[in-house]
C-alpha positions in Angstrom: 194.5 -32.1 300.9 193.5 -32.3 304.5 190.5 -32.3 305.6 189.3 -32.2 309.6 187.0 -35.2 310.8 184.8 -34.6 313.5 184.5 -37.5 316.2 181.8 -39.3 315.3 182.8 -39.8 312.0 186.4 -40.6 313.6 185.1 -43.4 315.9 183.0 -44.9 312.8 186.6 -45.2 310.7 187.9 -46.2 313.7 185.3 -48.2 315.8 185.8 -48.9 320.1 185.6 -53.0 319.5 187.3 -55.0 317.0 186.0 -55.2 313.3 186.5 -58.6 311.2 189.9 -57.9 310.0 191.4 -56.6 313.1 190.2 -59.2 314.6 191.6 -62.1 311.9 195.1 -59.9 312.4 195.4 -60.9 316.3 193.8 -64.1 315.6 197.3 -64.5 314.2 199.1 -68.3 313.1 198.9 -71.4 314.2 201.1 -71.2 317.3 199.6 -67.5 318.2 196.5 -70.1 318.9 198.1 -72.6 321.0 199.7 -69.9 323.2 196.2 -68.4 323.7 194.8 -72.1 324.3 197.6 -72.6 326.8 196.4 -69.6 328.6 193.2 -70.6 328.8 194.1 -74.2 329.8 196.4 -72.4 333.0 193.4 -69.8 333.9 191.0 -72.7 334.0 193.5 -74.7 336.0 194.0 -71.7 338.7 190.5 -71.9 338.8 189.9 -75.5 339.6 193.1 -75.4 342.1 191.3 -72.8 344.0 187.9 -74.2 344.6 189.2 -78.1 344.9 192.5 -77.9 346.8 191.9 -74.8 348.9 188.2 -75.3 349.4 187.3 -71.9 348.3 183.5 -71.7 347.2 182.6 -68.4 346.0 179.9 -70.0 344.1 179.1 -68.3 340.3 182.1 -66.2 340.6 184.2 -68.8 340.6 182.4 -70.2 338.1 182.4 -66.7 335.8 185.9 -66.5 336.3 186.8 -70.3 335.3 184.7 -69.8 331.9 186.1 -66.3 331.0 189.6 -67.7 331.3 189.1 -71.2 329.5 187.8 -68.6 326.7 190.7 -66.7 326.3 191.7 -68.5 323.3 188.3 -67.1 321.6 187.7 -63.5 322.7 191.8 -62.8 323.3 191.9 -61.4 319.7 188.7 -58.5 320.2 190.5 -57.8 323.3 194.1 -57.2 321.9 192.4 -55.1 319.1 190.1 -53.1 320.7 193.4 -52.3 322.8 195.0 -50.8 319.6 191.6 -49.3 318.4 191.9 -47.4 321.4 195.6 -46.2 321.5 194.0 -44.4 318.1 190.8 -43.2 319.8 192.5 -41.0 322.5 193.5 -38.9 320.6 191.4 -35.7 320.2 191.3 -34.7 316.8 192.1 -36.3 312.7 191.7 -35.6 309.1 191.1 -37.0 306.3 194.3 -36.8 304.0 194.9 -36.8 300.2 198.1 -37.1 298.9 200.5 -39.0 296.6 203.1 -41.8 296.9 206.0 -40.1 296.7 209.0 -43.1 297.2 209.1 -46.8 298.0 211.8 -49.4 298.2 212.2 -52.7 300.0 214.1 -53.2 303.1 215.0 -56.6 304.6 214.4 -56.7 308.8 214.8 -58.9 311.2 212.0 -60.0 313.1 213.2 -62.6 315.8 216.4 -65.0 316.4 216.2 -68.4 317.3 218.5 -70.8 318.8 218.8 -74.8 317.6 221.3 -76.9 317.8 222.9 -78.6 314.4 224.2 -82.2 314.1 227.6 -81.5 316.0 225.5 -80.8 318.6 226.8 -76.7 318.1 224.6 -74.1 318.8 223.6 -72.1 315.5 221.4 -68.9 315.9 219.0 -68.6 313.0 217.5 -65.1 312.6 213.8 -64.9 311.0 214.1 -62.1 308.5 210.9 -60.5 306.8 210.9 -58.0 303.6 209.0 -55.0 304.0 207.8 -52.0 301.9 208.6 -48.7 303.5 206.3 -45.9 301.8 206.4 -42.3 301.7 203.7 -40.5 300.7 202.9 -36.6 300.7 201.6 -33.5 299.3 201.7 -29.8 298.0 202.4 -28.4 301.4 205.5 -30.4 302.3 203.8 -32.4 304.8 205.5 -36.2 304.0 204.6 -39.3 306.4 206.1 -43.0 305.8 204.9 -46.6 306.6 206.6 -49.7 306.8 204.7 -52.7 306.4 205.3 -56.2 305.7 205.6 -57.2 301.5 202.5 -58.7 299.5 202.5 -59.7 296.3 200.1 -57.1 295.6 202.1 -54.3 296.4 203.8 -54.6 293.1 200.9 -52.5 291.6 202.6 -49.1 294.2 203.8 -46.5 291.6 205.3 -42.8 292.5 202.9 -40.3 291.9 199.7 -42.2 292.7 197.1 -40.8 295.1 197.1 -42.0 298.9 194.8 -41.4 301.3 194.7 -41.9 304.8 193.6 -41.0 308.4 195.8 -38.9 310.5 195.4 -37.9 314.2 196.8 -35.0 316.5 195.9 -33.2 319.9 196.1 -29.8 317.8 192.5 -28.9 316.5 194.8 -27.0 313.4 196.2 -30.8 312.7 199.3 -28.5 312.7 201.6 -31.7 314.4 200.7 -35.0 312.8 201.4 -38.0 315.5 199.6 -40.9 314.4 198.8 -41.8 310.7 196.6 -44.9 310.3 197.0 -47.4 307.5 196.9 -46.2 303.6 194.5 -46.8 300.9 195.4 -46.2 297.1 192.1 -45.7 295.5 193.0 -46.4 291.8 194.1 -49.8 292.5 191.7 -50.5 296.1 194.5 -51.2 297.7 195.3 -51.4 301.3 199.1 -50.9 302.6 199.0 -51.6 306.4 199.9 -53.9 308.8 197.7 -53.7 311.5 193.9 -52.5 309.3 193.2 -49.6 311.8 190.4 -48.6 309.8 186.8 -50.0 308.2 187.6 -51.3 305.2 183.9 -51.4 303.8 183.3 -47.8 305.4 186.7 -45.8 304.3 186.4 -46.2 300.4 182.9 -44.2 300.2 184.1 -41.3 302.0 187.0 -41.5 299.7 184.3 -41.2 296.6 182.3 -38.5 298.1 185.3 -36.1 299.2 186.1 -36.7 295.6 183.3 -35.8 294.0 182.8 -32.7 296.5 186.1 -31.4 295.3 185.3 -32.1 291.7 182.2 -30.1 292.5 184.3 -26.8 293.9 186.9 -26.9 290.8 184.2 -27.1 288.1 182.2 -24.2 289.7 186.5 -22.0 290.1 186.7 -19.9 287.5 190.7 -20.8 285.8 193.2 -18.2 286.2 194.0 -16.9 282.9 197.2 -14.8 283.9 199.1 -16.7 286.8 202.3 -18.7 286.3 202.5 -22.0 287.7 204.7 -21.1 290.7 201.5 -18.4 291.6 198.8 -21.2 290.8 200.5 -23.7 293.2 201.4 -21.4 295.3 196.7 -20.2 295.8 196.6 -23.8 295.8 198.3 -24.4 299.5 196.9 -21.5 300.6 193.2 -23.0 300.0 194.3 -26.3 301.2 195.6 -24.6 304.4 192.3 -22.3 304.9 189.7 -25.9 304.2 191.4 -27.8 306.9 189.9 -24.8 309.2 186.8 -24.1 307.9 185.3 -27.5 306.1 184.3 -30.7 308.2 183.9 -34.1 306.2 180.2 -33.5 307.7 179.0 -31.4 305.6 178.8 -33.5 302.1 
């Protein structure tokens, strides 16, 4: 099932400045912090080099720009995510998508190399290696889409055939040419499989719930077909799943 989003509810899934997660995400480890605060410590430096050794006095702009960069270390993460917010924003239209896991398995990739020297005094590269879950999910109208994300331990509740929902976004208004999905969400388990959480976690779930009860709604008021074969049945299904991503809008629940 895919059903068209208009904008606004778009940019409330996906909001213009960093949410608390996002945020935590490019807040990153340890030494993610102490490369921001050595930022900040060089920006404030440039500063001070400025106004002391050259005798430059622009007065509070000096001043503005000394603070901003001293605070890297602080804002640096809204300002990385917001970045990535906005690589999603530009484009011009999404959906709402229902589907099913189709396949998973676990791949092993390297991340990074670094070079150290043993007790021979030999040089040893040591690649940094990192398991992740690749997932494909789809649904009735052969539309498939696959994420790879690093492995948690609560990943081991994924199982083929359970339903996946996610954003997805396009420059077609017909959604006809998927180029961006966001992160998924298994509703039976309220779990999250992403990397980077594109969307609002505390937001996403209830338009899950209400999109499921709305088409709860439409099959109990469909009258069952009492003479089609299953290849027939499936067959009306993609057709109506095809003609709602036209005429429905998530707006009008």
């Amino acid at each position: 099932m895919l059903v068209p989003l208009t904008r606004e509810k778009f940019n409330q899934l996906v909001p213009l400045i960093a949410t608390g997660p996002q945020y935590k995400y490019y807040w990153g480890k340890f030494p993610d912090f102490l490369q921001r605060l050595l930022i900040s410590v060089v920006a404030a430096a440039i500063v001070l080099v400025i106004k002391v050794i050259f005798r430059l006095d622009f007065g509070p702009i000096v001043f503005l720009l000394g603070l901003i960069g001293a605070l890297y270390w602080l804002w640096g993460p809204v300002f990385w995510a917001s970045m990535q917010n906005a690589k999603c924003r530009r484009y011009k239209y999404s959906g709402f998508f229902r589907g099913r896991v189709l396949d998973w398995w676990i791949t092993d990739e390297l991340v990074g190399k670094q070079e150290t020297v043993d007790s021979k005094g030999d040089l040893v590269i040591v690649e940094n290696r990192e398991k992740r879950i690749n997932l494909e999910v789809g649904d009735d109208t052969g539309f498939t889409a696959q994420i790879k994300v690093p492995l948690r331990v609560e990943h081991k509740a994924i199982a083929r055939g359970q339903v996946a929902e996610m954003v997805v976004m396009s420059n077609r208004p017909d959604l006809s040419r998927i180029e961006q999905i966001s992160d998924i969400y298994i509703p039976r388990r309220e779990l999250w499989v992403s990397d980077y959480p594109y969307l609002r976690r505390d937001y996403f779930p209830e338009v899950s719930r209400r999109l499921r009860d709305r088409e709860q709604q439409r099959r109990n008021r469909q009258p069952r077909p009492e003479t089609d074969t299953r290849g027939s049945r499936r067959s009306k299904e993609i057709r109506e799943n095809r003609r709602r991503w036209e005429e429905e809008e998530i707006d009008n629940y």
